[in-house]
C-alpha positions in Angstrom: 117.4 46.1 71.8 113.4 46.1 71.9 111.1 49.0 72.7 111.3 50.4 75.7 108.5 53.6 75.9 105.6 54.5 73.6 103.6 57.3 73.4 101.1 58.7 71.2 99.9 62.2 69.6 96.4 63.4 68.1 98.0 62.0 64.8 101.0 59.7 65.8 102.1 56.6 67.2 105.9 57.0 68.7 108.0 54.1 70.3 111.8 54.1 71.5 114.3 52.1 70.7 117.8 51.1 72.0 119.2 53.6 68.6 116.3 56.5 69.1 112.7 57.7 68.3 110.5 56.2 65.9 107.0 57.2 64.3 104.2 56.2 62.3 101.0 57.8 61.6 98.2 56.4 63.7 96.3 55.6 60.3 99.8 53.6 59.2 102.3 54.1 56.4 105.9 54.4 56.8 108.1 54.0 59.7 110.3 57.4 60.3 113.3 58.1 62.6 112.7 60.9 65.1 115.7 61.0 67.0 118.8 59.1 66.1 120.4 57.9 69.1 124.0 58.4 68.2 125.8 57.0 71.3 126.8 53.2 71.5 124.8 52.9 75.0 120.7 52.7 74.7 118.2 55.5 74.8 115.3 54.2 77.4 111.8 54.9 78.0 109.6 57.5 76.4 107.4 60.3 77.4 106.1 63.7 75.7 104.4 66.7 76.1 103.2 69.6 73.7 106.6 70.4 72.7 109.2 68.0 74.0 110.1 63.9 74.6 111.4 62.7 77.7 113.4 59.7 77.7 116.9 58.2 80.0 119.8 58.0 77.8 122.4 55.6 79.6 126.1 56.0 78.9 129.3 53.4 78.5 129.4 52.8 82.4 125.5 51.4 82.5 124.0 55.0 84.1 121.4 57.2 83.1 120.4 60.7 82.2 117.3 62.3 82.0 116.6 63.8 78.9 114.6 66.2 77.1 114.4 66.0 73.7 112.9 69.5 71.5 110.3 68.6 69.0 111.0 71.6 66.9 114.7 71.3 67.0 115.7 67.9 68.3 118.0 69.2 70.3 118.5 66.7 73.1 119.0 68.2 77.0 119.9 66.8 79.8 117.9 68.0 82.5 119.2 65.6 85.1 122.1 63.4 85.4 121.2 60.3 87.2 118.0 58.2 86.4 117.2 54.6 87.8 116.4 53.3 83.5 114.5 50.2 84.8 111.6 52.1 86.7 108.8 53.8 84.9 109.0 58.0 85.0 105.9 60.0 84.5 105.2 63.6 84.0 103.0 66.6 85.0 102.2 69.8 83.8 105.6 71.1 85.2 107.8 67.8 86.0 109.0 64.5 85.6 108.8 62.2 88.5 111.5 59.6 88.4 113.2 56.9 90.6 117.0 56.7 91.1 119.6 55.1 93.6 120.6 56.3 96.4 124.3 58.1 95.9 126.8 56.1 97.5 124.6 53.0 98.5 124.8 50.8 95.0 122.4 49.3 92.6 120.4 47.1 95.0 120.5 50.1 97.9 118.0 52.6 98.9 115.4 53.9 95.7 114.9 57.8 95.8 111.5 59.2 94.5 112.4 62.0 92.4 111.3 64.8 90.8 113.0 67.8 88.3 111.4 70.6 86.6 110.7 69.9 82.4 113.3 73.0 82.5 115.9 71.0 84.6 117.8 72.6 87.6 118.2 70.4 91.1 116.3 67.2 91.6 114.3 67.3 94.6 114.4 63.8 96.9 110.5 63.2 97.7 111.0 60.5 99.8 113.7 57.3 99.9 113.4 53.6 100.7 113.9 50.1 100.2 113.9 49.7 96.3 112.4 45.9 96.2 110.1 45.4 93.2 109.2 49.1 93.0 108.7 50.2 89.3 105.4 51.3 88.4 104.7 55.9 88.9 102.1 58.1 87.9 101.1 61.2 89.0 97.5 63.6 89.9 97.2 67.4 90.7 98.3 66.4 94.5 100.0 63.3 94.7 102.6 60.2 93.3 101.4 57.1 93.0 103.8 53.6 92.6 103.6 50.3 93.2 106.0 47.4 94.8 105.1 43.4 93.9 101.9 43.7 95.9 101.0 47.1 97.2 100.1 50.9 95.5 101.6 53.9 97.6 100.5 57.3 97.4 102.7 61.0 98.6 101.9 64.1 98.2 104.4 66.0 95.7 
């Protein structure tokens, strides 16, 4: 599997894979592992902050988790259980803003715009609809941004 997420630091590049974290130094040199992805399903996506990765870890049956990964530690957390893997998640000072289906309504259903606390606890629904070409999220102090095949919406958070 190919990269799915990169993000960099004041000193590294880092870039997920289907088997876990890599890094190399912005000025080059070696390749090192960061996270070993120890489960026979992908790790997806990549974000960080001052202290942690965020990435979607999907299991056997083709779902996703959110999940924090520690810097310090590496201890990986789930911080919530259901994430649509194929749509772009982005982060604020306090959470990540994600997509996912709509329970009970399949994989080609409703899309729900998401967000959790960096902490976890309950998702909070922001708004649902028809998931058509949606992918693309970012965030500002006020609002979510995303895009569909030819338009850019904006909600507040």
């Amino acid at each position: 599997m190919g990269t799915s997420g990169i993000s960099i630091d004041h000193d590294y590049v880092y870039w997920m894979t289907g088997d876990g974290i890599k890094k190399i130094s912005r000025k080059g040199g070696d390749v090192i592992d960061v996270y070993r992805n120890t489960s026979k399903s992908p790790s997806l996506g990549l974000l960080q902050d001052a202290g942690n990765f965020y990435f979607a870890q999907m299991n056997s049956n083709g779902h996703s988790a959110l999940m924090r990964l520690d810097k310090k530690t590496a201890v990986a957390t789930q911080i919530s259980s259901s994430i649509n893997h194929v749509m772009d998640f982005t982060a604020d000072d306090d959470s990540i803003y994600y997509f996912d289906n709509v329970p009970g309504k399949g994989s080609f259903g409703p899309v729900a715009l998401m967000k959790v606390s960096k902490n976890g606890g309950s998702p909070i629904e922001i708004d649902q609809g028809t998931g058509g070409w949606i992918k693309h999220l970012t965030v500002d102090a006020k609002q979510v941004y995303f895009t569909d095949i030819a338009k850019v919406y904006a909600i507040a958070k």
